[in-house]
N, C-alpha and C positions, 0 to 999 in steps of 0.2 A: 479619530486620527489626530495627531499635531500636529503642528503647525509647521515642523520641519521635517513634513512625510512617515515619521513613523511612526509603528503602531501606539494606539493607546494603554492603557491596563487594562482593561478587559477583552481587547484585541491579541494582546499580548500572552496573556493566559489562553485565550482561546489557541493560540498555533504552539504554545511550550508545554501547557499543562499536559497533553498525551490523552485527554479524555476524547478528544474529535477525532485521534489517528485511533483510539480505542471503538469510538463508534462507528465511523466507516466498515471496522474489520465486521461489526454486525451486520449494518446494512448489507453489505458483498452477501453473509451467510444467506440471512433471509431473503436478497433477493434467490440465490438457488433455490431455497424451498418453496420460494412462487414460483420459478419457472420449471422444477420439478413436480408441481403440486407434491408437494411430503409437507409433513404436522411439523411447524419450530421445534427442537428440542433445546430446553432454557437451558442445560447445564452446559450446552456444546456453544451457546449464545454467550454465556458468562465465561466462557473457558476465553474465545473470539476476540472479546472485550479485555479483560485481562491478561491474558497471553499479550495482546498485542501493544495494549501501553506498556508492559513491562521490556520488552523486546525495545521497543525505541524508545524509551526513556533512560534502561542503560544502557544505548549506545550514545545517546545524547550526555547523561551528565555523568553515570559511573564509570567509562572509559569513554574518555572525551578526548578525541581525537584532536592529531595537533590543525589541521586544516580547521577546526571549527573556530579556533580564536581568530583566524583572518576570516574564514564567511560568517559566521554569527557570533559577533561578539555583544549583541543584544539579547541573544537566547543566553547564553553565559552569565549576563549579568543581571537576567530576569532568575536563572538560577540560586544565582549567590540571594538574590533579595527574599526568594522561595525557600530556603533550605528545608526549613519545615514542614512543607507540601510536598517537594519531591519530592523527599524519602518517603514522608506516609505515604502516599501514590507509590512508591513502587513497594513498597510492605502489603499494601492492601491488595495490591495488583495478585503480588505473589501468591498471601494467603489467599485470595478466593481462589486463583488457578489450583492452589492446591485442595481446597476445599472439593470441587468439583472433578476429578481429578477417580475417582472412584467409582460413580455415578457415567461415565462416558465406555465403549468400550474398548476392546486392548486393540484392536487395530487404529483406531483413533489415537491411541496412545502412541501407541508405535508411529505412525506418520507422525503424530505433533512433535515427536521426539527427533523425527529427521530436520522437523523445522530449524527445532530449537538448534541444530548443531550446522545448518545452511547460516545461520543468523549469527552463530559464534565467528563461522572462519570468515560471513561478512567482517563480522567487527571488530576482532581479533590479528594481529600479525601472527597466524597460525599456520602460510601456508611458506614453501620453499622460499628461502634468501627474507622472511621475517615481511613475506606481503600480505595483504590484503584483499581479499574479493571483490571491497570495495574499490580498488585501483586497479582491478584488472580489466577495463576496456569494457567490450558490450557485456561482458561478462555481469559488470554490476548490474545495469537494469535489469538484464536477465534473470539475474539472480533475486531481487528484488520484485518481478512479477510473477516469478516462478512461484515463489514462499504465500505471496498473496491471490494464485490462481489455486493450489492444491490446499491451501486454508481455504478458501471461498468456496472451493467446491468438491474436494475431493474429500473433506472432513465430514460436510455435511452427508452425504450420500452413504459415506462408512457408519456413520452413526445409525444412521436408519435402517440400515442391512440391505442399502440394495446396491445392484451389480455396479460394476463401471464401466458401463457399456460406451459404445460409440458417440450416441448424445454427450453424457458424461466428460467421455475426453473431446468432445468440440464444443462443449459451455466452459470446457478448461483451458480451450484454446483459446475462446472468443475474450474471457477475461484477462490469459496473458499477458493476450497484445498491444490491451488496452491498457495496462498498467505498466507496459513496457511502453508503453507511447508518452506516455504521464511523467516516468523514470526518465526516457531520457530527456525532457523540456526541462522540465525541476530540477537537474543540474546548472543549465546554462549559469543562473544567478551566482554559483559556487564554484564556479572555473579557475579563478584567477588561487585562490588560498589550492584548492585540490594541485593544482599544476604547483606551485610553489614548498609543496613538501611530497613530490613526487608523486601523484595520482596520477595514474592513466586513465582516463573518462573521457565517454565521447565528446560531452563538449566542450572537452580540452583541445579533439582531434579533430573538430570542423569547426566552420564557421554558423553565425545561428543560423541562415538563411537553410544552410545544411542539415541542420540539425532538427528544425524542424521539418523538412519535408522526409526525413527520416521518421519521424514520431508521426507525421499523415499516414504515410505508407503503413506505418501500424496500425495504425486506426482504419485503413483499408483493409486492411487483414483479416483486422477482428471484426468488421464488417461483413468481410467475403463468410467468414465461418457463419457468421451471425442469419445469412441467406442461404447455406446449406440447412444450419437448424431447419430455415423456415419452409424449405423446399422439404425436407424430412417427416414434417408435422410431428414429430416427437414430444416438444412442447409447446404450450398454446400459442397459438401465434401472433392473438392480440398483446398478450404480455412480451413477446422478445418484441415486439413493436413499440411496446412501451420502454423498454430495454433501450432499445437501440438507437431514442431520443436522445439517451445518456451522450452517445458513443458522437451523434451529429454536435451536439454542444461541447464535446471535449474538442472537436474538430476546430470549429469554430474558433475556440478560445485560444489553441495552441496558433491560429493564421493569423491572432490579431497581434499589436503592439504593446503586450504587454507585459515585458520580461523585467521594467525598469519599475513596474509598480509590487506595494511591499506586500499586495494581495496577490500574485500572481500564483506562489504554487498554493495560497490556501483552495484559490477556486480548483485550479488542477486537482486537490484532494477529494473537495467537494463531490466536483464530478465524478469521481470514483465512488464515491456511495448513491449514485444516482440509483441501484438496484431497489432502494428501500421506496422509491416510487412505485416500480413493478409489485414488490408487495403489497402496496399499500392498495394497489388495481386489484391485485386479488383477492 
């Protein structure tokens, strides 16, 4: 870090370049496949990975929103310094998703397809009066845990050919809410630029004290599912224990004072890939 709080270069590349929000989207898969016991499948891993940097790298630098030059005008200018990364990252992104893409099957296809088009009218003025999903209130984190519970977990499961049983939709619930808990912390730092070109976001519409005990309450939620699992025994139950470690440290982290340091949503990301411990248990 420097000496005037911000990040360094390779701090820097680590939260711009899209390869960390790339590998969490794996982590999430695999850990489903631990707490489903189902086999990896790599083309659905590489689709996860790519799919996922391409997805927020253009909404980061190919439609770049006007709120980004007042909340990150360091991502911005680590862009311009990048030019010739980004684009190969999102060239490369693109051809492997397409590579793989034949290899996975059509109902995969089909849901990743709904992704892709949740992710357009996110980042697109595509919807009535030239809004955005992103500005529509809880609607964004919503919408933003939705995309990364039904990737997380309803991709994997399709791929494999098994049902979507009731387990299935409450490991869909329990990561939701956790990633809705995450969604709405990770705004607070982007308040002031979102509210100044017309964002509606919640924490535009509370104050933090608010806001975070909004994201606990989620993090109880996904909790509460988290102890039906384990009352169910559908899946192992030492591993949603290992699981649900993730869930006490996102807790923690979202209670403490640390919305003014320039690491704050990297660990909130972090924590979201805490599944690939649970795999690694298994």
């Amino acid at each position: 870090m420097k000496q005037d709080g911000s990040p360094s270069a390779w701090q820097a590349w680590l939260m711009y370049s899209g390869v960390m929000v790339g590998g969490i989207a794996v982590c999430v898969v695999l850990g489903t496949f631990a707490l489903l016991e189902l086999a990896p499948d790599i083309p659905l891993l590489i689709l996860a990975f790519a799919g996922t940097l391409l997805v927020y790298q253009a909404e980061r630098f190919v439609y770049r929103a006007a709120e980004d030059e007042i909340n990150q005008p360091k991502r911005i200018a680590w862009a311009k310094e990048n030019r010739v990364y980004v684009r190969g990252s999102l060239l490369a992104a693109l051809v492997g998703a397409l590579l793989v893409l034949p290899r996975l099957r059509p109902e995969v296809l089909v849901v990743g397809a709904g992704l892709a088009v949740l992710s357009t009218v996110y980042m697109l003025p595509v919807l009535p009066g030239k809004k955005r999903l992103k500005g529509a209130g809880y609607l964004k984190p919503g919408a933003i845990a939705l995309g990364w519970s039904v990737g997380g977990v309803v991709l994997p499961v399709l791929e494999v050919q098994q049902a979507l049983s009731l387990t299935v939709v409450l490991l869909g619930g329990y990561r939701f809410f956790l990633v809705f808990a995450n969604a709405l912390v990770s705004d607070w730092p982007d308040r002031k630029g979102d509210e100044a070109v017309g964002l509606v976001t919640p924490a535009g519409r509370n104050e933090e004290g608010v806001l975070r005990r909004f994201a606990l309450l989620a993090v109880l939620v996904s909790m509460g599912l988290g102890v039906i699992l384990l009352w169910k025994g559908t899946v192992p139950r030492m591993l949603l224990l290992v699981d649900g470690v993730g869930l006490v440290l996102l807790a923690t982290w979202i209670a403490g004072p640390w919305y003014k340091r320039w690491y704050f949503g990297l660990i909130l990301d972090v924590l979201v890939a805490w599944p690939v411990v649970t795999f690694l248990v298994h």
